[in-house]
N, C-alpha and C positions, 0 to 999 in steps of 0.2 A: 804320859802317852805310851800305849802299849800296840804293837805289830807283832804278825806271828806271820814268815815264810815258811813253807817246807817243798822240800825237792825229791825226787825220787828215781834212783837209775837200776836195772836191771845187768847183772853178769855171771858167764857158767866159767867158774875155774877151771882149770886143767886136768881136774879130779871128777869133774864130772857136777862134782857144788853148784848149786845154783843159790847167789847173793841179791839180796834184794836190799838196798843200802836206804834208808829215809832218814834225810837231814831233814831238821827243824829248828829257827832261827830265831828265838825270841826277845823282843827290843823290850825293855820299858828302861823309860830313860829320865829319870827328873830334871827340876830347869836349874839345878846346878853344876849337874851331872860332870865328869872330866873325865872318868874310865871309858875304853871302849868297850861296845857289846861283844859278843863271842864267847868262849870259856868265862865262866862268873872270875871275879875278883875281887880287889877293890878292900880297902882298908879301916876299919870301924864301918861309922855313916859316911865316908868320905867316897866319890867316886858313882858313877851310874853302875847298872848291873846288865848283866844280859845271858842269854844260855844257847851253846850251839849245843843242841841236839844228837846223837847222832846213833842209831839203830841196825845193826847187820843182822839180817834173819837168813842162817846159814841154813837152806834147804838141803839135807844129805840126794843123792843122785840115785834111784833106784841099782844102777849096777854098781852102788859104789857105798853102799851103808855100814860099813862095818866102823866098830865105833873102839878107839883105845882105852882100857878100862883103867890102865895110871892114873892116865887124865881126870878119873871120876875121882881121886884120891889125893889130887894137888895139895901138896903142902902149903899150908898158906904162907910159910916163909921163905918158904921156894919163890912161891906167890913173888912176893912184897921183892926177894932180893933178882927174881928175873927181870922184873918189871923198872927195879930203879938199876940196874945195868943195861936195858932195853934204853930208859934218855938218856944213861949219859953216852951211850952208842952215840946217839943221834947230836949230842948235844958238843961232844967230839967234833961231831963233821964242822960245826958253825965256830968250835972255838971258843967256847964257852965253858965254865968250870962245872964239873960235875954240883950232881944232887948227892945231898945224903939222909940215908933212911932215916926218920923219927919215927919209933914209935907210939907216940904219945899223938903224931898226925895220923900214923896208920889206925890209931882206936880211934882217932875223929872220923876217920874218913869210912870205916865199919860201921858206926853208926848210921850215918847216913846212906849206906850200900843196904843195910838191915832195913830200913824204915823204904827204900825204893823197891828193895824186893816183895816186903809184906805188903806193899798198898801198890804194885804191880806198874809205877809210872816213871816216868823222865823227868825231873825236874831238879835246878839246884837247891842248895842249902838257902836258906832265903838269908841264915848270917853270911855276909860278904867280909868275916874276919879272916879268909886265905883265899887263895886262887884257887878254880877247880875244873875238873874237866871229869864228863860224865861218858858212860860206854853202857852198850845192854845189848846181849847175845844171844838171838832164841833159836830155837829148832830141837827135833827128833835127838836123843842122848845128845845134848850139847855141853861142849866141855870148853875149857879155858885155860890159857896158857901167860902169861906175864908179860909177852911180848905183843898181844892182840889189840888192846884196845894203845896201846902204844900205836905201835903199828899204822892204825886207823887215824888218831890223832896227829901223825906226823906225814901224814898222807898228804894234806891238806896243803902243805908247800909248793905244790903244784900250783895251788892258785893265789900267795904270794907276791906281790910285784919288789922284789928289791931298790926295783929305779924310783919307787915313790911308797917308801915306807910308810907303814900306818895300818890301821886295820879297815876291812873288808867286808862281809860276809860270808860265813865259811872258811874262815883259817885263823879264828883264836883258839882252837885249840892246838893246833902244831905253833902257832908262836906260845903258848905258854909251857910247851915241852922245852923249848930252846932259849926260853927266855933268861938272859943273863946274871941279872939280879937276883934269881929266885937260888934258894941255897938247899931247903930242904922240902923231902917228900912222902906223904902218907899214900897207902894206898889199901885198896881192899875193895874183895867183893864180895857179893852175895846172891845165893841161890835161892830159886821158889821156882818149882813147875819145870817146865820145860825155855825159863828166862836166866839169865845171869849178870846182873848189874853192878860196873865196876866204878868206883870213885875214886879219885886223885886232888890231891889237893896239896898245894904251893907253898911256903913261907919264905919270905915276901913273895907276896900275890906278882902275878904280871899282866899285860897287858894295858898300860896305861896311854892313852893319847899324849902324844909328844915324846914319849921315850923309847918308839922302835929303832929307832934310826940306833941308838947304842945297846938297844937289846935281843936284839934280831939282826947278828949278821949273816953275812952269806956262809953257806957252805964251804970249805975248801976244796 
């Protein structure tokens, strides 16, 4: 059984940015299923799948275009090492042990960044052999920082319930930022056009039905 939500909110940054944020929620769920939907997961064939979506089209401001040209030249291992200090920031606040880099995930997760760039779409890896959480950033010279789609995925705590753990709609990817069992993390993206598609991906996967309550604590 397959559902597809998506949601869409409008906002002007302080910069003058105008964001135009569209989540897209997609269930398929088999009848053995025991993973929850949100960020893909899930271990061999064991586990349901699912993809939170998630798209920022950062509109530069006419009085405010000017573009940093480092940014066009991000080292990709600037890349990989802002990005895994960006969770364990985040993963700090909950009390949870840090990630650490693989690169042997960072070439999985390239792959899959290459193949979403060249065929210009959103979706996961259809193997559910790690966790993953997907990001894609368009607009006029758009650039990319390590901290972004982080960022974005950890956003999502806002809608969160601590009092009645478990997953939702719209916040498996900040639990799979924070999620405790997960040890190590690939990351990478990829450029085409005026798009930027960023892939992340888990070992052990998270997200599982019945184990937020110990992998998703609160904040301190």
């Amino acid at each position: 059984m397959e559902t597809t939500e998506t949601k869409t909110k409008k906002w002007r940054e302080s910069d003058g940015t105008e964001v135009i944020e569209t989540t897209t929620i997609r269930r398929i769920r088999p009848a053995n299923a025991t993973m929850s939907t949100g960020s893909s997961g899930g271990s061999g064939n064991s586990g349901g799948f699912g993809s939170g979506l998630k798209q920022l089209l950062h509109i530069p401001s006419s009085k405010n275009n000017t573009n940093d040209s480092s940014k066009d030249n991000y080292d990709r291992n600037q890349f990989e090492k802002d990005s895994l200090n960006r969770h364990n920031h985040y993963r700090a606040k909950h009390g949870v042990p840090n990630l650490v880099l693989s690169k042997q995930l960072c070439q999985y997760a390239q792959e899959w960044a290459n193949h979403l760039a060249k065929n210009n779409s959103m979706q996961h890896r259809p193997d559910k052999k790690y966790g993953e959480n997907i990001f894609m950033k368009g607009g006029t010279n758009v650039t990319i920082h390590g901290n972004d789609a982080v960022d974005a995925w950890y956003d999502e705590i806002h809608k969160y319930n601590f009092n009645s753990p478990g997953f939702k709609s719209g916040i498996g990817h900040f639990t799979q930022v924070v999620w405790r069992k997960s040890k190590q993390l690939g990351i990478a993206y990829a450029k085409q056009g005026s798009s930027i598609f960023v892939v992340a991906n888990y070992d052990p996967p998270g997200n599982y039905q019945g184990e937020f309550n110990e992998n998703v604590p609160r904040p301190k």
